[in-house]
Kinemage of the C-alpha trace (Angstrom):
@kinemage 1
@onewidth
@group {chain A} dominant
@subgroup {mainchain}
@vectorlist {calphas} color= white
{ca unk a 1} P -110.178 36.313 -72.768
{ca unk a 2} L -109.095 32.535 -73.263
{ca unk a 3} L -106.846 30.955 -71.392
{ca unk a 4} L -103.904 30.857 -74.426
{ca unk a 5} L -104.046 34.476 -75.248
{ca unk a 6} L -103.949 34.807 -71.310
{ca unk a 7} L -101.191 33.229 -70.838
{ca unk a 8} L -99.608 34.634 -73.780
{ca unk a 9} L -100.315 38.488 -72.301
{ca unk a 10} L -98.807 37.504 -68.976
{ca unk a 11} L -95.864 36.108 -70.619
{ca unk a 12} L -95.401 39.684 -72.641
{ca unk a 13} L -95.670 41.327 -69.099
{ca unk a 14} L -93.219 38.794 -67.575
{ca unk a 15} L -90.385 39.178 -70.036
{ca unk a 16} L -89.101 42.562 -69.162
{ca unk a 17} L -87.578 41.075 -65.713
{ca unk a 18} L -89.047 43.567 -63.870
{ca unk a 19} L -90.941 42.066 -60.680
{ca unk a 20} L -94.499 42.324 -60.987
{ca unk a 21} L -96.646 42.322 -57.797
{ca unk a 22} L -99.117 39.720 -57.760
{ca unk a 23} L -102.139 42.063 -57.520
{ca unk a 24} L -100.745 44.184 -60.344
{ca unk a 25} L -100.672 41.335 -62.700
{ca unk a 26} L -104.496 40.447 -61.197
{ca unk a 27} L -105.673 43.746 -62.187
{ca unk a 28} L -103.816 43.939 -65.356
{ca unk a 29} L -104.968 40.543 -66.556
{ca unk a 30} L -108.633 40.602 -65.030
{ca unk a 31} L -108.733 37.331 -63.000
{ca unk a 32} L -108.125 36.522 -59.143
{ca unk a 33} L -105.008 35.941 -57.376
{ca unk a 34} L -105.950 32.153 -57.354
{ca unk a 35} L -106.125 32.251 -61.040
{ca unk a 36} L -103.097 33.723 -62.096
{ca unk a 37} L -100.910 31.213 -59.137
{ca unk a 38} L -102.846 28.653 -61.382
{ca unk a 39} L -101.398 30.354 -65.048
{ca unk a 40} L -97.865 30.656 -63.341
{ca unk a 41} L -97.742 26.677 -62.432
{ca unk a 42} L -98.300 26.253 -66.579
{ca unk a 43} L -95.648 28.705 -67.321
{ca unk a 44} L -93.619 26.712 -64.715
{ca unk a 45} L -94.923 23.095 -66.466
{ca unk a 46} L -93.898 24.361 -69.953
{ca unk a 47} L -90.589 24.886 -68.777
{ca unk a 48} L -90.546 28.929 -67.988
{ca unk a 49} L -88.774 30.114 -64.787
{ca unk a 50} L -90.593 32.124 -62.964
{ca unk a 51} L -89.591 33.499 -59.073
{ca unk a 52} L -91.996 33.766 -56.966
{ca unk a 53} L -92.281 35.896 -53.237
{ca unk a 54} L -95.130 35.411 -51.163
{ca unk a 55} L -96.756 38.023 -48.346
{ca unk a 56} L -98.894 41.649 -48.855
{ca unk a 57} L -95.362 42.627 -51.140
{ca unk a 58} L -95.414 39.282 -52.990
{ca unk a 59} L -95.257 38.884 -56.720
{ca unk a 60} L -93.489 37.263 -60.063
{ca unk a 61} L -90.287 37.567 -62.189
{ca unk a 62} L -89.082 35.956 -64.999
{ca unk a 63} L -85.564 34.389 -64.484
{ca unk a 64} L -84.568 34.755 -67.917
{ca unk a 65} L -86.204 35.691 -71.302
{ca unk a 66} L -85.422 37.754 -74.807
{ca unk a 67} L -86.120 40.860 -76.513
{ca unk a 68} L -89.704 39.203 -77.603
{ca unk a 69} L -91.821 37.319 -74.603
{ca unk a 70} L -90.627 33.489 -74.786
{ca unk a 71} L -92.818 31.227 -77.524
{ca unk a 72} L -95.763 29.184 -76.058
{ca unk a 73} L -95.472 25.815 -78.030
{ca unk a 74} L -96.149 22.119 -76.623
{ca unk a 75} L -93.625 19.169 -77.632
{ca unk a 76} L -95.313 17.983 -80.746
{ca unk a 77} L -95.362 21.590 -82.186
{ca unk a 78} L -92.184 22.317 -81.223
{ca unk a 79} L -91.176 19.489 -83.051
{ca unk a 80} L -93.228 20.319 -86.219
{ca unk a 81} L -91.748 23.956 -85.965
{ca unk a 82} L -88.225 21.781 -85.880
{ca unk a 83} L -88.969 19.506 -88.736
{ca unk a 84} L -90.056 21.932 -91.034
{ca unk a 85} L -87.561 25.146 -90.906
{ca unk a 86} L -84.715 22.430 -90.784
{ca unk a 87} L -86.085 20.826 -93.911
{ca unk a 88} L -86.445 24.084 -95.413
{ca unk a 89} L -82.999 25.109 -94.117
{ca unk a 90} L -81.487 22.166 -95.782
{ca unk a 91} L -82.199 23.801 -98.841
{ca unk a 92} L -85.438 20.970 -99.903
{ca unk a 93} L -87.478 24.621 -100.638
{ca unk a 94} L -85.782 26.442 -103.435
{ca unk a 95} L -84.772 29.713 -102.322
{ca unk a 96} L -85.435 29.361 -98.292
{ca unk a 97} L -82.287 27.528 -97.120
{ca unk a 98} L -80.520 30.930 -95.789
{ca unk a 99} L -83.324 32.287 -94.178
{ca unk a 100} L -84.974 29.152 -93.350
{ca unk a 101} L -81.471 28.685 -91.044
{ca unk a 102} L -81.757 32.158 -89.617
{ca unk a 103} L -85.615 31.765 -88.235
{ca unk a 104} L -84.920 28.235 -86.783
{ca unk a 105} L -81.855 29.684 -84.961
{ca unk a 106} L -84.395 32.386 -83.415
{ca unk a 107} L -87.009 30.238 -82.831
{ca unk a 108} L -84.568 27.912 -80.573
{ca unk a 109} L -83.211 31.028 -79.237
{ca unk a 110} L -86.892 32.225 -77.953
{ca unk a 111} L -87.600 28.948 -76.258
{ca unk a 112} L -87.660 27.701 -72.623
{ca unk a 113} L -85.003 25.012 -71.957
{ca unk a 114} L -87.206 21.908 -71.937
{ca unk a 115} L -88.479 23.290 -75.637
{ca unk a 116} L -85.122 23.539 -76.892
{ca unk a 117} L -83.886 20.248 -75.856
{ca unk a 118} L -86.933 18.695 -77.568
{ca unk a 119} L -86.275 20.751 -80.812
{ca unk a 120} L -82.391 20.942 -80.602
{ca unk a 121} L -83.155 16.590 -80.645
{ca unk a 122} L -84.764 16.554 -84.047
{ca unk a 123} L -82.362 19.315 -86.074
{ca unk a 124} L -79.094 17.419 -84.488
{ca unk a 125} L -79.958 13.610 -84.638
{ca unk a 126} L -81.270 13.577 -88.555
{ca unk a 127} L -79.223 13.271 -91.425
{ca unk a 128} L -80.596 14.111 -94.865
{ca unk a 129} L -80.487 13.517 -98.502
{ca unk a 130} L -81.812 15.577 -101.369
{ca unk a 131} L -85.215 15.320 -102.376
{ca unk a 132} L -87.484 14.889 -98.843
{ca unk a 133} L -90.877 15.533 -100.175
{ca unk a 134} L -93.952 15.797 -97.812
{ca unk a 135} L -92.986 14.196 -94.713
{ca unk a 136} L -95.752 12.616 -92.745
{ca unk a 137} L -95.232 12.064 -88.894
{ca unk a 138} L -96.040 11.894 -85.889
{ca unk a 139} L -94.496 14.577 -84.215
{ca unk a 140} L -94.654 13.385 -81.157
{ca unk a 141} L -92.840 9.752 -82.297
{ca unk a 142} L -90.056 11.538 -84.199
{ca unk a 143} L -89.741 13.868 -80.810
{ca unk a 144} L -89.046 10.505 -78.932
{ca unk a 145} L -87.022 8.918 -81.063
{ca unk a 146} L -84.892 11.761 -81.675
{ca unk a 147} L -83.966 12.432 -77.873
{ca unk a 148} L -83.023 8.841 -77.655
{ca unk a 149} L -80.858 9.441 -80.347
{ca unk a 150} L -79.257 12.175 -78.955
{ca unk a 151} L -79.379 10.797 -75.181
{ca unk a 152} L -77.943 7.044 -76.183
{ca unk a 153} L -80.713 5.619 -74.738
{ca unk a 154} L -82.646 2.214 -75.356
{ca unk a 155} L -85.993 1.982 -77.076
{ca unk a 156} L -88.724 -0.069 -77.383
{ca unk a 157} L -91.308 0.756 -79.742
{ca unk a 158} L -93.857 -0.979 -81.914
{ca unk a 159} L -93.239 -1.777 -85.968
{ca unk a 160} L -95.610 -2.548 -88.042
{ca unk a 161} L -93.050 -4.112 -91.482
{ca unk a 162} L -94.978 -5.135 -94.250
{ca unk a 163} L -96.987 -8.097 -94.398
{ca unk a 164} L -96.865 -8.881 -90.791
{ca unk a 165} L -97.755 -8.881 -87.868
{ca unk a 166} L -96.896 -5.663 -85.604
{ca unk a 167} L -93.684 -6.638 -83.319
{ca unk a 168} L -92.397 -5.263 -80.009
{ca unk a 169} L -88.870 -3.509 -80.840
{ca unk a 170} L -85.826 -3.518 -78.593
{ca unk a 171} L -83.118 -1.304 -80.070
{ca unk a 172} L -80.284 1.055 -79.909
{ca unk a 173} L -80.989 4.277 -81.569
{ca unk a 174} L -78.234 6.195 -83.254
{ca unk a 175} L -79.661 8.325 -86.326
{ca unk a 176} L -82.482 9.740 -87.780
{ca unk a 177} L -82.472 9.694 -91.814
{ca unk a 178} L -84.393 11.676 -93.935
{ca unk a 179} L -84.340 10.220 -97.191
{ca unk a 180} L -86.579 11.002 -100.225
{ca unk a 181} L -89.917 11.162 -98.557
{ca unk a 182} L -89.329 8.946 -96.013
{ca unk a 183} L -87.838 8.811 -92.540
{ca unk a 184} L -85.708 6.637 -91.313
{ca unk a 185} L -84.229 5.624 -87.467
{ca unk a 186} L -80.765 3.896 -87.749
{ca unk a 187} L -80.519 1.494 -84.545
{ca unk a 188} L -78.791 -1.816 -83.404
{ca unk a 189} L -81.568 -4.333 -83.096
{ca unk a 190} L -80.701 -5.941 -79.679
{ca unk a 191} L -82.837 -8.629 -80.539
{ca unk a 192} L -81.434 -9.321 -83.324
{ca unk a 193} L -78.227 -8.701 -83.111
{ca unk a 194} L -77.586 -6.593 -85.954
{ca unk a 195} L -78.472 -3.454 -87.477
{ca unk a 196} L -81.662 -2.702 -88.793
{ca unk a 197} L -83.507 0.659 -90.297
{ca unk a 198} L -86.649 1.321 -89.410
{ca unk a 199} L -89.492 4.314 -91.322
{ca unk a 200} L -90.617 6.153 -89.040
{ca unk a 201} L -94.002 6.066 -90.024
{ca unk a 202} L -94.160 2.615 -89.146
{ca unk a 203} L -93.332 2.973 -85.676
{ca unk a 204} L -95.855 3.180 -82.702
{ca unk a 205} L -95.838 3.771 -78.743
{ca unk a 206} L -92.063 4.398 -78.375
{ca unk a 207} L -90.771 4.183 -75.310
{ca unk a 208} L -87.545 4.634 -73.373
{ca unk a 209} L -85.959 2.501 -71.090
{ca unk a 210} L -84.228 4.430 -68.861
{ca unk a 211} L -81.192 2.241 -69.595
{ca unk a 212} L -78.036 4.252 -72.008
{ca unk a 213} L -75.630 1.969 -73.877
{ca unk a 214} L -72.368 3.226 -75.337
{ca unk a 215} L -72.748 4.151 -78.882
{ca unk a 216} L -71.555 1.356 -81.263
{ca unk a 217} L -69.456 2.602 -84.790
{ca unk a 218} L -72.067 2.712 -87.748
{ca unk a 219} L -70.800 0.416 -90.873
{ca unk a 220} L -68.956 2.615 -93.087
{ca unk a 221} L -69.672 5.777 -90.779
{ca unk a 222} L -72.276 7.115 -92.556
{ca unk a 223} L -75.501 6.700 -91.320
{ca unk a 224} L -77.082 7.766 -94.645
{ca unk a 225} L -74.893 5.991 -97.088
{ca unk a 226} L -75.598 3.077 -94.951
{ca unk a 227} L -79.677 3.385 -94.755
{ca unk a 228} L -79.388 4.418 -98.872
{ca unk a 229} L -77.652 1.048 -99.425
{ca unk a 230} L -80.200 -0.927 -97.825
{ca unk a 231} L -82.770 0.864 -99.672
{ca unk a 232} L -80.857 0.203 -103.216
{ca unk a 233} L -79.995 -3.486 -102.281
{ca unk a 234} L -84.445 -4.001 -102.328
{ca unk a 235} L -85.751 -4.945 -105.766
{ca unk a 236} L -86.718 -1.824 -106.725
{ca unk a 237} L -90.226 -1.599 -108.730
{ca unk a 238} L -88.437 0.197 -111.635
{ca unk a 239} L -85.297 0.613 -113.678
{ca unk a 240} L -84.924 4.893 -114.928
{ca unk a 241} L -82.693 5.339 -117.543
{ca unk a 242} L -83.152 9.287 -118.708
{ca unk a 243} L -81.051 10.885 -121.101
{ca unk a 244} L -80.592 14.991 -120.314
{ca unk a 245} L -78.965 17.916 -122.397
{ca unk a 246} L -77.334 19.165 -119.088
{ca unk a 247} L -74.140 19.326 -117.227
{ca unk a 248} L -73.395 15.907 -115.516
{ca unk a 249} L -72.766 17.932 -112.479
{ca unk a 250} L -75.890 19.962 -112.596
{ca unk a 251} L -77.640 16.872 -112.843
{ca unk a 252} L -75.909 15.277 -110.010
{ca unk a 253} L -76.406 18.342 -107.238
{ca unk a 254} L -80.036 18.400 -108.294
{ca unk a 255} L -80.205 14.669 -107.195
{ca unk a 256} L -77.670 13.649 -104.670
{ca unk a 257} L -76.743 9.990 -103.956
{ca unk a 258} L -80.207 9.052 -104.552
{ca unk a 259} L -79.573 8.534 -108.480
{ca unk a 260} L -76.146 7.772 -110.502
{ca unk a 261} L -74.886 10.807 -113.090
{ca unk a 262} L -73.015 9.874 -115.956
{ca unk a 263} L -71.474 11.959 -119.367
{ca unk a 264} L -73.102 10.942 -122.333
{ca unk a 265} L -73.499 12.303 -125.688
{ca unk a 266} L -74.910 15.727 -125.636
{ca unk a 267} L -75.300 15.974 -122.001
{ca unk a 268} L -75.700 13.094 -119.418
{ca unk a 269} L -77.448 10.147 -118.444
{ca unk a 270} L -79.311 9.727 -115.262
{ca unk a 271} L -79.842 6.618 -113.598
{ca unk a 272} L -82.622 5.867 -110.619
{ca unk a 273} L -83.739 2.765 -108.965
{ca unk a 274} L -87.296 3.462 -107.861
{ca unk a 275} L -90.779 2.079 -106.612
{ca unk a 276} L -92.757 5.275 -107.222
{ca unk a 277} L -92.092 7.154 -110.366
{ca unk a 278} L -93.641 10.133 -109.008
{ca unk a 279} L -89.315 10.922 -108.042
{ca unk a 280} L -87.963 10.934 -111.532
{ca unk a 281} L -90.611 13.353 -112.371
{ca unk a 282} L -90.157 15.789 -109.845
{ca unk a 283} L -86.655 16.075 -110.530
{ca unk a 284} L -86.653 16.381 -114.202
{ca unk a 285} L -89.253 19.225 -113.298
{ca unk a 286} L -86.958 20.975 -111.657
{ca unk a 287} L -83.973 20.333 -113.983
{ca unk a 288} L -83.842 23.350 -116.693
{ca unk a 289} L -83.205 20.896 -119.662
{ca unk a 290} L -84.938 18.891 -122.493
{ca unk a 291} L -84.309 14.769 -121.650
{ca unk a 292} L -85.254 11.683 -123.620
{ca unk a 293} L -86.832 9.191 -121.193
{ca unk a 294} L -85.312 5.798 -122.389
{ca unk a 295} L -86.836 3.499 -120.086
{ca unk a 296} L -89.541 2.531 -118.422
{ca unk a 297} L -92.261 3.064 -120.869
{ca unk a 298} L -94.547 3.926 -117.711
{ca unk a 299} L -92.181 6.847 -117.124
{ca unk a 300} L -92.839 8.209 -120.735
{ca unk a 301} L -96.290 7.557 -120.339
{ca unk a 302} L -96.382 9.814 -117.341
{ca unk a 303} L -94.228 12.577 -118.194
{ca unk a 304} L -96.516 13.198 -121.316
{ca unk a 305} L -99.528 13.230 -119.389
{ca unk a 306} L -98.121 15.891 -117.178
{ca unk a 307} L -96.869 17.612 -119.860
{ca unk a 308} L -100.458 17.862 -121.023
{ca unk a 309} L -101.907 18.864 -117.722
{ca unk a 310} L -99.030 21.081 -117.501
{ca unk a 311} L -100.046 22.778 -120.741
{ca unk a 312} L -103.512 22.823 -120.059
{ca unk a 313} L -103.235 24.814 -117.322
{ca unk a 314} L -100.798 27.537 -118.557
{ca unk a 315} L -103.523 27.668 -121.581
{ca unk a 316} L -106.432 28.421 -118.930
{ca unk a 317} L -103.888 30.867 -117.141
């Protein structure tokens, strides 16, 4: 038997409270006394409490635990776990918000404290905006920089902006922002002076200080609004102008803050500032309506090619 699904059977023993003497759990689990003081220091390491008596009566028992034995995850997957059911919950996966929401609230519920401190870091400290896409992290990095979030705590970290040079970071976090496909940390720059947004997949080796600050007010208050606005205030690689035969306020729920909705004759006019036009495609996708694509021509250009894959494959289907 290997050492995971091990541990994983003495955890299943350990959750119904009931104390276990030590050569009991020996026999039951087919390794020495030695080796099973040596699986209860993990379950201690991961965060698990776990009494233990010593002498010819000693044994184990679990301090506290659930219905089902407690989930066996490290940081970085509890994180993933985190990232993705919240993402999902926030309603990015048609059809899974609801019970997206209901399996991350048992998930937390089934993990040791340290666990759901980690996990309870990333769902609290992110805001989000329609439209997230693939996300791409390090799980361990967004683990970090969410607890400092959370904590008020200082962070230094590496950023790698483009065209330069990677720089040492000293900063303030406040908020995590997922926006389109992108993340996003929100912090004061104390270098700087000012504040600065930073994607998350650009940041390496964070670190905390040690050292908490008192948590300044965000411009406007929104942590989103404010990291959109920086975003829209870049030269943006292209202009999207798309007429649609749909409600204006369809339109707008399907796309958020990320794009401007306006009436217009038959329907509505959508608006987008973008540098990848992969965005305005995957939303008229999922928008039940015919549109006219009035500018750029590369936009046009790519919504008839998928139209053509798109129709090549339902014709092989």
């Amino acid at each position: 038997m290997s050492t995971s699904a091990r541990m994983l059977q003495l955890l299943s023993l350990l959750q119904t409270h009931r104390f276990w003497p030590g050569t009991e759990l020996s026999s039951r689990l087919e390794v020495s006394e030695r080796t099973l003081r040596r699986d209860i220091e993990r379950l201690r390491d991961l965060g698990y409490d776990v009494d233990a008596s010593r002498g010819v009566a000693g044994g184990y028992q679990l301090r506290a635990g659930n219905a089902l034995p407690p989930l066996l995850l490290d940081d970085d997957e509890a994180v993933a776990i985190a990232v993705g059911l919240r993402t999902a919950a926030a309603g990015l996966v048609a059809g899974m918000g609801d019970t997206s929401a209901q399996a991350l609230g048992k998930v937390v519920a089934l993990m040791p404290p340290r666990l759901r401190r980690r996990m309870d870091a990333v769902t609290s400290q992110t805001d989000s905006l329609p439209w997230g896409g693939r996300v791409s992290l390090d799980a361990g990095v967004l683990g970090v920089l969410a607890q400092a979030c959370r904590d008020d705590e200082a962070l230094t970290f590496v950023y790698q902006a483009p065209s330069a040079e990677p720089a040492q970071r000293r900063v303030e976090p406040h908020r995590l922002v997922m926006l389109g496909s992108r993340w996003y940390l929100l912090a004061y720059d104390r270098v700087r002076h000012d504040w600065r947004s930073f994607r998350v997949d650009r940041v390496s080796a964070p670190m905390t200080t040690g050292q908490t600050f008192r948590p300044r007010e965000i411009p406007g208050g929104d942590a989103a609004a404010y990291v959109q606005a920086g975003i829209r205030a870049r030269p943006a690689a292209h202009d999207v102008s798309v007429v649609l035969q749909a409600e204006p306020d369809v339109v707008a729920r399907r796309v958020g803050r990320w794009g401007d909705v306006e009436p217009a004759e038959g329907g509505c006019r959508l608006r987008m500032q973008v540098d990848d036009l992969g965005w305005p495609v995957m939303i008229l996708v999922g928008i039940d309506a015919d549109f006219t694509v009035e500018r750029p021509a590369e936009l046009a250009e790519l919504v008839a090619k998928a139209g053509e894959r798109f129709a090549r494959s339902g014709a092989r289907s």
